[in-house]
TORMARKOL-952222 format. One line per 5 residues: their letters; for each residue z negated, x negated, y negated of C-alpha. Coordinates in steps of 0.001 Angstrom, whole numbers. Last residue first. Layout:
! residues N
a	Z X Y  ...
This chain:
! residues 666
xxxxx	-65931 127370 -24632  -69185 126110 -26787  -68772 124216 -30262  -70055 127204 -31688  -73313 127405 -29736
xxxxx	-74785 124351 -32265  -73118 125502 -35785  -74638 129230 -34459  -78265 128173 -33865  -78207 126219 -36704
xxxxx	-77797 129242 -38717  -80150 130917 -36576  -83070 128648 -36982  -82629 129027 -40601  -83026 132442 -40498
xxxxx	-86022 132364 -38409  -87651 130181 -41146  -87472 132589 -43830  -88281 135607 -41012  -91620 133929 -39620
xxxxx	-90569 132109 -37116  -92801 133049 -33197  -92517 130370 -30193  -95927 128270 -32004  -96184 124514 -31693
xxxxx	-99173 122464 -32067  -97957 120085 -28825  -94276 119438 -30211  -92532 120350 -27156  -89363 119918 -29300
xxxxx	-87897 123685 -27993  -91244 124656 -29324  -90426 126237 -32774  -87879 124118 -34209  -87264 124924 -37680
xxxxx	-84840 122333 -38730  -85443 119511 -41246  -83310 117021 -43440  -80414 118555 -43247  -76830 117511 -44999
xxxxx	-75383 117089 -40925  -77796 118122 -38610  -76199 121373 -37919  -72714 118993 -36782  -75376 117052 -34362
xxxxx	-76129 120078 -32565  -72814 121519 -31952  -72209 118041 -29979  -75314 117909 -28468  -75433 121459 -27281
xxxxx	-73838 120347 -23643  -70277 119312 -22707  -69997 116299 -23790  -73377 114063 -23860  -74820 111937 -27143
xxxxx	-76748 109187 -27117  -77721 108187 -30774  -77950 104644 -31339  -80062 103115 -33883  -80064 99719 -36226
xxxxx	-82355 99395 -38679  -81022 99454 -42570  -84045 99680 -44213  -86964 98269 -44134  -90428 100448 -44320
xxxxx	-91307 99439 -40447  -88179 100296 -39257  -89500 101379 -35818  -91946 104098 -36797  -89982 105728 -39318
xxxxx	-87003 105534 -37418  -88863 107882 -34736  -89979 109923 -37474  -86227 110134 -38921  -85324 111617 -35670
xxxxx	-88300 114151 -35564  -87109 115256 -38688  -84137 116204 -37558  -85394 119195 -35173  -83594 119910 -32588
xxxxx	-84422 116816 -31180  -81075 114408 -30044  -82082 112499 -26429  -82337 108766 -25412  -82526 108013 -29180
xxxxx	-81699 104115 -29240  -83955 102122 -31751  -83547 98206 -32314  -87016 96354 -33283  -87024 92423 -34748
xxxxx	-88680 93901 -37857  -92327 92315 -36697  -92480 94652 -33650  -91791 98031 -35876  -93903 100355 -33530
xxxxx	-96244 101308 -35585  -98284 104364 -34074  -99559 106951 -36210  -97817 109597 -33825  -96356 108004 -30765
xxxxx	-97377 110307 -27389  -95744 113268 -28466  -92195 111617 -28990  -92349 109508 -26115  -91855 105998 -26321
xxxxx	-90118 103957 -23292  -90273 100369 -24508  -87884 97269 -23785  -88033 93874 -24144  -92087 92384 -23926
xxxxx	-92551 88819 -22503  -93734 87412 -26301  -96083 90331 -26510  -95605 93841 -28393  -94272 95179 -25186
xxxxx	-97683 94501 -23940  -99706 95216 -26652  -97633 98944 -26901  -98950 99451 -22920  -102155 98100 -23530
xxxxx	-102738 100621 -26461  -101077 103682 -24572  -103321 103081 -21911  -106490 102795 -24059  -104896 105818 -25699
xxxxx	-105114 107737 -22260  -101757 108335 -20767  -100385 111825 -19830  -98051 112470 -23130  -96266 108946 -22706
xxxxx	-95879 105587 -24197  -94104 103087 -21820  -93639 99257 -21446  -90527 97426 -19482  -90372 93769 -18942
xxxxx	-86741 93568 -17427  -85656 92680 -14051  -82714 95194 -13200  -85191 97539 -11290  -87580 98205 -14608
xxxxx	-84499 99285 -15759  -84236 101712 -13427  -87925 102635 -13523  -88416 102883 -17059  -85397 105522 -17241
xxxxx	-87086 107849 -14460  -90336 107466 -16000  -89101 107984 -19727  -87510 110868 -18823  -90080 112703 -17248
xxxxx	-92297 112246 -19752  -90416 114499 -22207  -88867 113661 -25686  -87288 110487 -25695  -87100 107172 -27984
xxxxx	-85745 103964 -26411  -87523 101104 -28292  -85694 97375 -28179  -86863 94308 -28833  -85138 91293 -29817
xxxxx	-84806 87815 -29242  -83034 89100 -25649  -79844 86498 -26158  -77601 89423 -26586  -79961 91786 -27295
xxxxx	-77517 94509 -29206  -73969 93898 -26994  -75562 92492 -23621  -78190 95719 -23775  -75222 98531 -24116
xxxxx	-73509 98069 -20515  -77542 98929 -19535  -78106 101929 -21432  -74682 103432 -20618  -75574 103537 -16984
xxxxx	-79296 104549 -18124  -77551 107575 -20080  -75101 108303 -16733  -78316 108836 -14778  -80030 110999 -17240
xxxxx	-76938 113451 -17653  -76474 113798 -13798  -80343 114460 -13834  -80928 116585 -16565  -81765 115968 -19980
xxxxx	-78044 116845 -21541  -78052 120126 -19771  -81381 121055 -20552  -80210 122014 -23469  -79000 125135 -22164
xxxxx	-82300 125810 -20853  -84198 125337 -23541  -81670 127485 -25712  -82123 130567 -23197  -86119 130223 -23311
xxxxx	-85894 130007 -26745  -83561 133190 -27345  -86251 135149 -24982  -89200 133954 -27109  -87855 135300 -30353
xxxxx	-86919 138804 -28359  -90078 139277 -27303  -91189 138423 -31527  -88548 141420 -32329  -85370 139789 -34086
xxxxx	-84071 141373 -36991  -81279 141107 -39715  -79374 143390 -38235  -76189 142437 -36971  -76415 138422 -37537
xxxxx	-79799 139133 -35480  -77989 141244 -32705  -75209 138775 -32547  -77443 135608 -32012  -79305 137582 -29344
xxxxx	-76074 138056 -27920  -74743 134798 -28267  -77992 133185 -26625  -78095 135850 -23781  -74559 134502 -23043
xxxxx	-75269 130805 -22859  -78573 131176 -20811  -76534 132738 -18153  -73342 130489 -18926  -75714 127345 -18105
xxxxx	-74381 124624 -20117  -71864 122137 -18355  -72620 118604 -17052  -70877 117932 -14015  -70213 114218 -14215
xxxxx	-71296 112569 -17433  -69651 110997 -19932  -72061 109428 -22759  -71257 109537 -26108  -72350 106675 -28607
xxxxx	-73370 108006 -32008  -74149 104883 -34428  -76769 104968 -36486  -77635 102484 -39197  -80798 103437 -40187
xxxxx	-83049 103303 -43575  -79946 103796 -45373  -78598 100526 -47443  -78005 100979 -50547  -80932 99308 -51225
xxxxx	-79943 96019 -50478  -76238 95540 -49188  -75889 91525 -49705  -79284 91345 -47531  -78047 93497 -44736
xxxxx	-74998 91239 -44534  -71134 92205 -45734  -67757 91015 -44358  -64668 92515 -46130  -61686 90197 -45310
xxxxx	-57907 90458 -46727  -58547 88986 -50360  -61864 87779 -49775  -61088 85341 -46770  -61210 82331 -48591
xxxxx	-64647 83354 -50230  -66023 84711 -46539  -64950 81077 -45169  -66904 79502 -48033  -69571 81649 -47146
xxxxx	-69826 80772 -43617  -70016 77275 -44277  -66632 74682 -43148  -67664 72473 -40250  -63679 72964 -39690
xxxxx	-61789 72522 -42337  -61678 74071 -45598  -57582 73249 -45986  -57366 76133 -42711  -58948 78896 -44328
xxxxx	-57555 78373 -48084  -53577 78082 -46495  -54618 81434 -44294  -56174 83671 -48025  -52760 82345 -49475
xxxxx	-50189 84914 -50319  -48405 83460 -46727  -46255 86864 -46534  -48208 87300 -42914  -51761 87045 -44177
xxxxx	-53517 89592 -41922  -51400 87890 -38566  -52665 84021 -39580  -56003 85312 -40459  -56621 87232 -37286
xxxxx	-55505 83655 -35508  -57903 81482 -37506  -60962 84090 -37073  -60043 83760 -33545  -62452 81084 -33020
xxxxx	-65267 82631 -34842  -67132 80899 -37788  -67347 84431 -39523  -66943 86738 -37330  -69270 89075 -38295
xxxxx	-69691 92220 -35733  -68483 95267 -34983  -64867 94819 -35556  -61810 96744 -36914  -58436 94969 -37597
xxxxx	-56520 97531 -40439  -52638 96570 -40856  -50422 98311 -42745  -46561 97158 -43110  -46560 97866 -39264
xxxxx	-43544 96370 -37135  -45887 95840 -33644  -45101 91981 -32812  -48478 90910 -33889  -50598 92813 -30939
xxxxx	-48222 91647 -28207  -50683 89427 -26758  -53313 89485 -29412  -55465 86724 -27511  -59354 86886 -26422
xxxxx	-59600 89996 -27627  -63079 91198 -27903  -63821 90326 -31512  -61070 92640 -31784  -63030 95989 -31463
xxxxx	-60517 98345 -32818  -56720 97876 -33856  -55303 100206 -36424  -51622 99452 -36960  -50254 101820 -39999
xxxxx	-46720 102589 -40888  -45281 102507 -37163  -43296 100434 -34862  -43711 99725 -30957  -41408 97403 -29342
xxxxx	-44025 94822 -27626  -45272 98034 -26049  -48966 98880 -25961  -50179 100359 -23119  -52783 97605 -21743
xxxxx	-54374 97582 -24884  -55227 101366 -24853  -53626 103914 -27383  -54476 106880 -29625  -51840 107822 -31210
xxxxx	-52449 108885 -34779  -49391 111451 -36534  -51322 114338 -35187  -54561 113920 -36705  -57987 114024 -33655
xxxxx	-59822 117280 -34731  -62042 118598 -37830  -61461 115432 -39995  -65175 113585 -39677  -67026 115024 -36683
xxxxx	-63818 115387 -34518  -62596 112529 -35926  -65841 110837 -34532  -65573 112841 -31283  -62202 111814 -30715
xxxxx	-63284 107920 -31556  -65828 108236 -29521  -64224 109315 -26379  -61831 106606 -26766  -64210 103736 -26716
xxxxx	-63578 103324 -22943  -60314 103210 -23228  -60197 100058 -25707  -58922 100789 -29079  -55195 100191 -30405
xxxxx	-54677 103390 -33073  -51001 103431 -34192  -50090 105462 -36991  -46732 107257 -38112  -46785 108836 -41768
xxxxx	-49158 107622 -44576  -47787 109404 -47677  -50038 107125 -50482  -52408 109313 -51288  -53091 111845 -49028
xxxxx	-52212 109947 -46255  -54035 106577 -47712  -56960 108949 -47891  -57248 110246 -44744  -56583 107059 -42582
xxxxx	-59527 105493 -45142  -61543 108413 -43308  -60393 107819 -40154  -61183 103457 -40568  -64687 104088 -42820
xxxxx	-65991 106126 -39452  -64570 104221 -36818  -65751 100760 -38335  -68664 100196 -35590  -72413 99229 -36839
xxxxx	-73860 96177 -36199  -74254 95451 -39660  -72821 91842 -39981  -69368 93231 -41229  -66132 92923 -39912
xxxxx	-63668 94900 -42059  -60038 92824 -41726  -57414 94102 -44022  -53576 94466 -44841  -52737 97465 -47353
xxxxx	-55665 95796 -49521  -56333 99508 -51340  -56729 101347 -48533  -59048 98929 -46573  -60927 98122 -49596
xxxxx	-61558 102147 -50054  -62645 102587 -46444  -65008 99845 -46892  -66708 101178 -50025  -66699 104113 -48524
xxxxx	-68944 102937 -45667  -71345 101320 -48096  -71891 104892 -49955  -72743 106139 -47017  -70114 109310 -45549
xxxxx	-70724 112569 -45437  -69449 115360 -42898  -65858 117273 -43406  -64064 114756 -45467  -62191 114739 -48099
xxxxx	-64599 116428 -50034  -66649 113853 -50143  -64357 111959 -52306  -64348 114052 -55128  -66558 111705 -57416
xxxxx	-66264 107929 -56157  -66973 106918 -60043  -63272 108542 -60941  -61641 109452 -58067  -58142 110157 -58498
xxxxx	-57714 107890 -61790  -59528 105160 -60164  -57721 105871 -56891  -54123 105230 -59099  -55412 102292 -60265
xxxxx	-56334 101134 -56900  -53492 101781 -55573  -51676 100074 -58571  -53142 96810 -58051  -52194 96697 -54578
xxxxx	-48602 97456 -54254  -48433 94588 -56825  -50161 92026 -54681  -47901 93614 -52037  -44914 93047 -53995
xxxxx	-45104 89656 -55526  -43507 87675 -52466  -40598 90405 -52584  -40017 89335 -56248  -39762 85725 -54870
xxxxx	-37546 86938 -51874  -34960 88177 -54561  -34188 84661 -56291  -34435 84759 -59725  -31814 83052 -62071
xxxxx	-32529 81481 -65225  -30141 81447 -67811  -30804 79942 -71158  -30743 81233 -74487  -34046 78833 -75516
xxxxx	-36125 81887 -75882  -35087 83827 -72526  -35425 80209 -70637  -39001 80412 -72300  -39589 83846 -71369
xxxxx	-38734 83887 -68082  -40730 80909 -67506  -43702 82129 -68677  -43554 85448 -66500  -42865 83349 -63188
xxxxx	-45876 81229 -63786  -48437 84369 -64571  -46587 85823 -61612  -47073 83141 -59194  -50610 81979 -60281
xxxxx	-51140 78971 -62737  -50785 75620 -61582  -47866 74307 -63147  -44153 74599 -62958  -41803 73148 -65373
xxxxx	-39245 74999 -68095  -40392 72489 -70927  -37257 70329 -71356  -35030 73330 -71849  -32681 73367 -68657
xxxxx	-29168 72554 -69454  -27775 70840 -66668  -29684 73237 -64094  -33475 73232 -62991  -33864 74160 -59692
xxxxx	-37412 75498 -59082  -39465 76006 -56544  -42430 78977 -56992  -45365 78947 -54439  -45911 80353 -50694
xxxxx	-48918 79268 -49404  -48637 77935 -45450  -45787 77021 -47011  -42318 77689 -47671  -41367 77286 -51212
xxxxx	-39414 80011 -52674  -36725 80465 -54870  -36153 79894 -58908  -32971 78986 -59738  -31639 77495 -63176
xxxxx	-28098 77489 -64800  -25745 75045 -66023  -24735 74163 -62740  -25624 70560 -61664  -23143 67939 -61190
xxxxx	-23015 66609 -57583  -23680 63044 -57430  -20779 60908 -57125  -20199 59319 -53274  -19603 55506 -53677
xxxxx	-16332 54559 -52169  -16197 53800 -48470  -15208 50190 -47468  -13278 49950 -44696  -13424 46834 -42768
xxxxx	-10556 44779 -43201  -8913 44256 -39565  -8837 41661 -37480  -5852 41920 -34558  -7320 41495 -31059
xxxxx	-6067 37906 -29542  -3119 38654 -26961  -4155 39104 -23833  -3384 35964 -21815  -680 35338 -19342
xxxxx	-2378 35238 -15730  -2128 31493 -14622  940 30566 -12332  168 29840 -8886  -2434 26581 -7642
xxxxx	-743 24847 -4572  -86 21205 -6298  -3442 21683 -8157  -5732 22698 -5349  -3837 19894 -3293
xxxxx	-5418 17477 -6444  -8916 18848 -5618  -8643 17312 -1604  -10434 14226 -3093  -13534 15730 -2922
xxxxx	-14705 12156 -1519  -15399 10626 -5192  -18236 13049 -5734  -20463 11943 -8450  -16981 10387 -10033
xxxxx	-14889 13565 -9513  -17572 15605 -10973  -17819 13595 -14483  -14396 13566 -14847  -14273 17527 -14674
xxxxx	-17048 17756 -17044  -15363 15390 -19900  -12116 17397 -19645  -11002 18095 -23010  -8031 20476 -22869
xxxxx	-4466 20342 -22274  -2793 23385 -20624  -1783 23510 -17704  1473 22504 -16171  2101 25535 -13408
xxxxx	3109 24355 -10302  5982 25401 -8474  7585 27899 -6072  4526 27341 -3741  4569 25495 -616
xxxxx	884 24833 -368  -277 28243 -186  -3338 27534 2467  -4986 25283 -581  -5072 28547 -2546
xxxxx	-7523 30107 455  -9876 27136 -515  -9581 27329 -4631  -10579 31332 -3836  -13597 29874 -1912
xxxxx	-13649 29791 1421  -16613 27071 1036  -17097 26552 4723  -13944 24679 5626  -14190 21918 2471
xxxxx	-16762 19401 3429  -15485 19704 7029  -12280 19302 6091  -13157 16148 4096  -14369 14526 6905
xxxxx	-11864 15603 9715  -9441 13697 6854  -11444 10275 6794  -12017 10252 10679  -8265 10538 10187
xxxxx	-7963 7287 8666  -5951 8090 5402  -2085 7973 5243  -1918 11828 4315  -4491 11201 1498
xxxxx	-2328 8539 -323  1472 10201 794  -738 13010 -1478  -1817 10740 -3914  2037 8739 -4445
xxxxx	3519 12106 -4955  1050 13435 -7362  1260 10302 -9481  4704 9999 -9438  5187 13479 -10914
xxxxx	2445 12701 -13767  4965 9657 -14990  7757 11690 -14581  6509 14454 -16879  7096 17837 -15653
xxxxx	9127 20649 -16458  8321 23923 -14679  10165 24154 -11726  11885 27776 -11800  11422 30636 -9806
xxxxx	13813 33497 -9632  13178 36202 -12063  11739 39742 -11196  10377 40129 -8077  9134 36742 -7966
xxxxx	6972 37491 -11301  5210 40299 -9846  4054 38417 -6490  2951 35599 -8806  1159 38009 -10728
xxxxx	-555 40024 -7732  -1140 36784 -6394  -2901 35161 -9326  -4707 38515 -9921  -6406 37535 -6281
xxxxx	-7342 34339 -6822  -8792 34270 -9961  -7819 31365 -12498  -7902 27763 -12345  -6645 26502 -15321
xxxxx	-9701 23800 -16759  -10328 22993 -12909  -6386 21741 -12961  -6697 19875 -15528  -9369 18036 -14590
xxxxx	-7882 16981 -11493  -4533 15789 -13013  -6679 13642 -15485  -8447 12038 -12352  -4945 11510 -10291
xxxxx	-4685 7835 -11973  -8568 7259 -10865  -7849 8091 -7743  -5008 5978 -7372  -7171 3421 -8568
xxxxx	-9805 3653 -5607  -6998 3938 -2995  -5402 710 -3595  -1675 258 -5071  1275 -1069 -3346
x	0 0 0
């Protein structure tokens, strides 16, 4: 050999590196070369002479090698089938492709570590043509957007709303706005007036959207109701005409805020129910105001009172007022007036809120001040956002009672004893009717009692037989409400009453009857359900009586069974912690305002229940009580001095009531 190995090698070197710098893919190689032999013969590619020689002289080089020397390097080479590998198997390609000059430090480098790869120049001689390049992507000039110009302004200004939790004025001033037509803080209509009048002064126009006049309504609607009930009613006179019993002056006062608010929440700390200032605000806003369509939401077992209270207070139950349970109310339901009772009971308001009612009156029995749904009742009362829910919710949390009751003033009336004072009665009473299974008066008794009644209205005259004959009758239709089915239904509404008035038993409560035989069989079934029960009755001894009263009177005493006969001189008041419940209603009224007597202790406004039963005298009864402060009685309240003869003054007065009480008999 002309020339040794070693500098053949190093004549091939720049050959090498150019062929790593344009090796390509194997497989779009192919598919190119396969491409370009289809269309156009192939051609050598020019090629230096001095590179040809090279090639020639490396491969006759490598063939003349030892062939321990060859085995070698295809053993190095066999287990890399690499795409350079299966390119060595096309050895009799058309022709190379020159490559293209580049640097090739890195390829020198690897042929001197590795001076046995010397099978690289064969990748070369049998390496197709290189994939044509994509042309380079063209560079284009960004575009560069021209600066937006600001709308110009109209030459007029809007006023709209903002939407808030308070709804306010926002205004749009126009291009030629006077410099002084700005907001401030006075209220929405003071605002909107001075700005109408300075745009009016300056000759400018200012345009007024129609939800803010909308926003102003109700506060409108409300001021003139109650200038129009000022002119109706002036100092409250005329009012009790309206209705067919009397009213307390603090139970007007809440019928009245209801009416003249539209949208309102009467919860006070009374214990008393709302049914009575809810019917008769019902009756004024109809007579005033054309209240159509009404919705009454109450739960079903407060719908017997509610009957007998409009009984009591209009004369019957109105016909444009349904009376609906929760359960029934449809999601779809519309009317002028929503009146929804008890809802410090409702846990949610379900589909409460989606009833289309531009008057809304929320009823409940209790405070609820510092309530959890206190939020949500304010959120539904103050739907147009006027403000009373944005003052709620910026107090926080650990806000006072009273500052609640100040953001709350314009849909909220929520009174305490102390805040009513003296105009206050000495009770509170509440009728609560009691249904009872086969209660009905005895017809006998019933029709001796008309006819007597008859023969007096008649003539004038009642013999003295014939005096003790009507008694005996009444006594025994009032034993209807005193009997056994009647008892056991009053100790079944007794004891779903206790969790509502002693809910954490701090107080004490005295159950007032009139025979002894009541108060044992109502002592012993409470007696049953584990509370500390004390009685006064007719055949006690006063030293009995006295332990009995120091008991109750004690820190373990709840509940206390007094008998009318057996309490005279006795004060029962327990430190004013004392609730009264008549168990039965004396024909007599007096003997009910004893009983308070005794219990209030010379405050006023103690809380009472009257127990009432359907279907006996009590309902009759209680409409004779009404503007009376005393009855003639004779014995028919076992009073123990009493006499079964009235002289003829007082006999007449005993018939009068006599014919109120049989006149709500069928």
């Amino acid at each position: 050999m002309a020339t040794s190995i070693k500098s053949r090698r190093k004549a091939a070197e720049p050959i090498a590196e150019a062929a790593v710098e344009a090796k390509v893919p194997a497989k779009p190689a192919r598919k190119t070369a396969k491409k370009a032999a289809a269309k156009k013969p192939a051609t050598k590619p020019a090629v230096s002479k001095a590179v040809s020689k090279a090639v020639s002289e490396l491969v006759s080089e490598v063939v003349s090698e030892p062939k321990p020397a060859r085995k070698a390097a295809a053993k190095k080479l066999a287990p890399k089938k690499t795409k350079a590998a299966a390119a060595t198997k096309v050895v009799e390609a058309p022709a190379p492709v020159e490559p293209k000059a580049k640097p090739a430090r890195k390829a020198a480098a690897r042929s001197k570590a590795k001076p046995e790869a010397v099978a690289a120049p064969a990748v070369v001689a049998a390496a197709k043509p290189a994939a044509r390049k994509r042309p380079a992507a063209r560079k284009t000039k960004p575009v560069v957007e021209a600066p937006l110009t600001p709308p110009v302004p109209p030459a007029y200004s809007v006023l709209t709303l903002d939407q808030g939790l308070q709804r306010g004025l926002l205004l749009q001033p126009g291009a030629d706005a006077p410099s002084g037509l700005v907001l401030d803080a006075q209220p929405m209509e003071q605002q909107l007036q001075r700005l109408l009048t300075l745009a009016a002064d300056a000759g400018h126009e200012l345009r007024v959207a129609d939800e803010v006049w909308l926003q102003l309504a109700p506060g409108r609607d409300a001021e003139a109701r109650v200038l129009r009930l000022e002119a109706a009613y002036p100092d409250g006179q005329g009012l009790a005409t309206l209705l067919q019993a009397p009213l307390h002056g603090f139970q007007w006062e809440a019928a009245l805020f209801a009416v003249c608010a539209g949208r309102a929440l009467l919860a006070d700390d009374l214990g008393l129910s709302q049914r009575a200032p809810a019917l008769a605000a019902w009756r004024l806003a109809a007579l005033q105001f054309g209240l159509g369509r009404g919705l009454l939401v109450a739960p079903a077992e407060r719908h017997a009172a509610w009957q007998a209270e409009a009984q009591r207070l209009l004369g019957g139950w109105p016909a444009e007022l349904r009376l609906l349970a929760p359960a029934e109310l449809r999601g779809d339901e519309a009317a002028d007036c929503l009146i929804v009772d008890a809802v410090q009971e409702l846990a949610e308001l379900g589909p409460l809120p989606a009833v289309q009612a531009p008057w809304l009156w929320l009823l409940a029995d209790r405070e609820l001040l510092g309530e959890p749904q206190l939020d949500a009742l304010a959120d539904w009362l103050d739907a147009q956002r006027r403000g009373p829910l944005a003052q709620l919710r910026a107090l926080g949390a650990d806000a006072s009672k009273r500052q609640q009751r100040e953001a709350l003033q314009m849909v909220m009336l929520s009174r305490r004893k102390r805040d009513l004072g003296q105009a206050l009665p000495l009770s509170l009473e509440q009728p609560l009717w009691v249904q009872a299974d086969g209660v009905q008066p005895d017809a006998e008794a019933l029709a001796q009692s008309r006819q007597l009644l008859q023969r007096w209205q008649r003539l004038g005259y009642l013999a003295h037989a014939e005096q003790m004959q009507l008694l005996r009758a009444v006594a025994r239709l009032r034993e209807a409400a005193v009997g056994q089915p009647a008892c056991a239904a009053k100790l079944q509404a007794i004891v779903a009453l206790l969790p509502q008035i002693m809910p954490a038993l701090t107080q004490k409560l005295v159950i007032a009857v009139q025979q002894d035989a009541t108060a044992a069989m109502l002592a012993q079934g409470l007696a049953e359900l584990g509370l500390a029960v004390a009685s006064l009755r007719r055949d006690q001894t006063p030293a009995q009586r006295a332990a009995e009263l120091a008991q109750w009177q004690g820190e373990q005493g709840q509940v206390l069974l007094a008998v009318d006969a057996a309490c005279p001189g006795l004060d029962l008041s327990a430190a004013g912690v004392a609730l009264l419940l008549h168990a039965d209603l004396p024909w007599n009224p007096a003997q009910r305002a004893q009983r308070v007597a005794r219990v209030a202790g010379g405050s006023r406004g103690l809380l009472s229940w009257q127990l009432l039963v359907p279907g006996s005298l009590d309902a009759g009864l209680l409409a004779a009580h009404e503007g009376q402060a005393a009855l003639p009685a004779a014995q028919l309240d076992f009073e123990p001095t009493a006499q079964p003869f009235l002289e003829a003054a007082a006999l007449q007065r005993f018939m009068a009531a006599l014919q109120l009480a049989l006149a709500a008999q069928t």
